[in-house]
Each structure stands twice: as structure tokens, then as C-alpha cells.
C-alpha positions in Angstrom: 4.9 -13.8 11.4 5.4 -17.6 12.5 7.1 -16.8 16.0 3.6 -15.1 17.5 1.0 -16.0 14.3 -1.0 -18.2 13.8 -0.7 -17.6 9.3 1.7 -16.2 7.4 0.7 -13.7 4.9 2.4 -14.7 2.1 3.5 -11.9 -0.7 0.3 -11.0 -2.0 -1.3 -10.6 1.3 -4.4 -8.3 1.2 -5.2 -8.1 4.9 -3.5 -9.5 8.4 -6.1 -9.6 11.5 -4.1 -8.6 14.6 -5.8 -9.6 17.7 -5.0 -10.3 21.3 -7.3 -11.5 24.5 -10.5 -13.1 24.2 -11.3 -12.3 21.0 -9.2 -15.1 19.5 -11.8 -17.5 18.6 -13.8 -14.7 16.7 -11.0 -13.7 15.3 -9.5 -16.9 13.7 -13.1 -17.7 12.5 -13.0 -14.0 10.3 -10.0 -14.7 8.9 -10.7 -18.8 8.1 -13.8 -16.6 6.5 -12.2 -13.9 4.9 -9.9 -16.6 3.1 -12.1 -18.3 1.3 -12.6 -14.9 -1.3 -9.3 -13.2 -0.9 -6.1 -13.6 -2.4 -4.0 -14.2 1.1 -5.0 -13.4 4.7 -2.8 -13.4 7.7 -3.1 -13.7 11.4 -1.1 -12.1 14.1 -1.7 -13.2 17.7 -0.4 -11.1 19.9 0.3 -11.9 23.5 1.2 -8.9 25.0 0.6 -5.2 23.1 3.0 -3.2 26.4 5.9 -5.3 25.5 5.2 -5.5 21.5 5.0 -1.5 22.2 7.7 -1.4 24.5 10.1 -3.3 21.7 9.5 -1.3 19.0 9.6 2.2 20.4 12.9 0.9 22.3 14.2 0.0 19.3 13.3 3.5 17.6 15.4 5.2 20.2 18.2 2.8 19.5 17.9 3.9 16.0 18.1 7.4 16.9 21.2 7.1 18.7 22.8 5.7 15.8 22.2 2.2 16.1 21.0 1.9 12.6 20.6 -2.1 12.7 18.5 -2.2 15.5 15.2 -4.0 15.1 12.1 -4.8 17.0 10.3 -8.1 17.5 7.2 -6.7 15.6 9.5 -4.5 12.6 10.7 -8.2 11.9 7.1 -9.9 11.6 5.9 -7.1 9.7 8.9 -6.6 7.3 7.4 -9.1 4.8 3.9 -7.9 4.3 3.3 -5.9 2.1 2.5 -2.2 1.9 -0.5 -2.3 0.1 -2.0 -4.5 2.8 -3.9 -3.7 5.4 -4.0 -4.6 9.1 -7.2 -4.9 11.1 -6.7 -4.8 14.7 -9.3 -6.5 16.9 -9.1 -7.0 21.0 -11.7 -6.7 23.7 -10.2 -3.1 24.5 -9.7 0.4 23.5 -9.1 0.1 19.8 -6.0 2.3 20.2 -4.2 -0.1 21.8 -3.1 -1.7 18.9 -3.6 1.2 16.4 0.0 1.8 16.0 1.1 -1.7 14.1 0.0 0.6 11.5 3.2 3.3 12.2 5.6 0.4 12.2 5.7 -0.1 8.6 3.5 2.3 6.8 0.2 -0.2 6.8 -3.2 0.4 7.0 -5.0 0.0 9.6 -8.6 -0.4 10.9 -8.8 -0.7 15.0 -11.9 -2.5 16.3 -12.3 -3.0 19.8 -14.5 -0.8 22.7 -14.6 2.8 22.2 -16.7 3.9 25.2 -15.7 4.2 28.5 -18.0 1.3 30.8 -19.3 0.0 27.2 -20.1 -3.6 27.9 -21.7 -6.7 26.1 -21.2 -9.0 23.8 -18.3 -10.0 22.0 -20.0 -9.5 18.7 -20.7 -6.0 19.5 -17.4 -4.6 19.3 -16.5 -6.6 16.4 -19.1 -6.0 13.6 -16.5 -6.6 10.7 -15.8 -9.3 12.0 -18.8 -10.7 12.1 -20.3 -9.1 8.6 -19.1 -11.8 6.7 -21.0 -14.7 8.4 -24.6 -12.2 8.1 -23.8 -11.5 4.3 -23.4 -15.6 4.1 -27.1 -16.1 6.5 -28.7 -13.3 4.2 -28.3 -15.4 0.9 -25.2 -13.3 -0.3 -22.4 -14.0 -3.1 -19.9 -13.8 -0.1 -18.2 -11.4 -1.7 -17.3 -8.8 0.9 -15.5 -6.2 -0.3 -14.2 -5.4 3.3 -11.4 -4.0 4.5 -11.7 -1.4 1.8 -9.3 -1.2 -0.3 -8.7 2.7 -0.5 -7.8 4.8 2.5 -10.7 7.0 1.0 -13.1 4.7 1.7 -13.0 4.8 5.3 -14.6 2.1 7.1 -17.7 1.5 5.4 -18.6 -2.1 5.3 -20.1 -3.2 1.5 -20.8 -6.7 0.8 -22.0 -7.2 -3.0 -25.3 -9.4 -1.7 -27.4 -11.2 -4.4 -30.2 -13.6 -4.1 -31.1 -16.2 -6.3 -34.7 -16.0 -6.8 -36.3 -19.6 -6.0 -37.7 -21.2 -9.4 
């Protein structure tokens, strides 16, 4: 992922945060976060979803016409991570467009972004995973987030095992 990311995952990889536009600062933040309780995290920037898109899905009819070596950009920088890993998606958009990283290799994925037509505000309202780490931290908690979950069952339920030391 070196070409376009901004941190490898490295074979134990547990989650990669895809993000493009203005989101980038919040988004580096959550994974420097995330890091700090999980095994490997990695970071994807990506500068332009239509030609990331455009690459793969041209590279899928290639295949189809019995080109069986060709690759895309993103089929390349996802090759490496592994499947039990997911891929959070994060962009100041409709959470869709970058939904289908997860149909390049078989990931997981959770898409965060806005999901209502003339929805507006702040950054940190479309990005509330994002930003649960950093209120579990404020609140007086372990830290230990246990999000993205881990099975597909779990859907997107945010958990964060929170425990306060009482004060002697």
C-alpha cells in the first residue's frame, strides 16, 4: 500500500482505514489511535475513488476476455492484506462510494461517510467510529475498543470495554 498509503498493514493486519477528501486529518488521528491496542493498522489514502473504480472494473473486463494476468492499481495494494482484516471506509460523501474495496479482495468492510441527501455539519458527525475511541479515552476508559467488530455478525455496533478506577 506504499504507492497511495500513508501505512502498510503488515501480515497480521486487523484493520486498514480507507479514506479520501477532507477527512484525512481525522482519519490519520483514528488510526495513530487505533494502533496503540491493535496488533497492525493500516492506512490507505486514496486520491481519486472514479479512477481507483475505473482501474479495477477495467481490469475485471480484461480478465473476462481472457487476459488472466491483468491487474488493477488497487487488486495490487490490496493483495497483501489479509482476509481476515477488515477495511473501514471513511470520506466526506456517500458511504457507497468506497464500499466496493470490499469486492476487490473478499474484505470486510464498514463505509462511514453521509447517508442523507443535504445532510450537513460537522466532520465528527459522519464519522462516529472514528471518533469513539478518543470519547472512550475522555470518559476514563481502559482504551480497549473492541471496534471494528470482529465478526460479520456483529454488525456495526460500537463496544468499548470502559472501566473507571474509583479515586482512593
Amino acid at each position: 500500500m506504499a504507492p497511495i498509503g500513508m501505512r502498510k498493514p503488515g501480515p497480521n493486519c486487523q484493520v486498514v482505514v480507507a479514506y479520501t477528501g477532507a477527512v484525512a486529518p481525522e482519519a490519520i488521528e483514528a488510526v495513530g489511535l487505533m494502533a496503540e491496542d491493535r496488533r497492525d493498522v493500516g492506512l490507505l489514502a486514496i486520491t481519486s475513488a472514479d479512477r481507483l473504480n475505473a482501474g479495477w472494473t477495467a481490469a475485471q473486463r480484461a480478465r473476462e476476455r481472457g487476459l488472466v494476468h491483468a491487474r488493477s492499481h488497487i487488486e495490487r495494494l490490496l493483495a497483501d492484506v489479509p482476509a481476515h482484516c477488515g477495511i473501514v471506509t471513511v470520506l466526506d460523501g456517500h458511504p457507497a462510494t468506497l464500499a466496493w474495496l470490499g469486492a476487490v479482495a473478499g474484505h470486510r468492510v464498514r463505509p462511514l461517510g453521509v447517508e442523507h441527501f443535504g445532510q450537513t455539519g460537522s466532520l465528527a458527525e459522519p464519522l462516529p467510529a472514528l471518533r469513539h475511541r478518543r470519547q472512550c479515552h475522555r470518559r476514563g476508559g481502559s482504551g480497549r475498543c473492541a471496534w471494528p467488530p470482529d465478526p460479520p455478525s456483529q454488525g456495526a455496533a460500537l463496544s468499548c470495554a470502559t472501566s473507571r478506577t474509583a479515586a482512593p
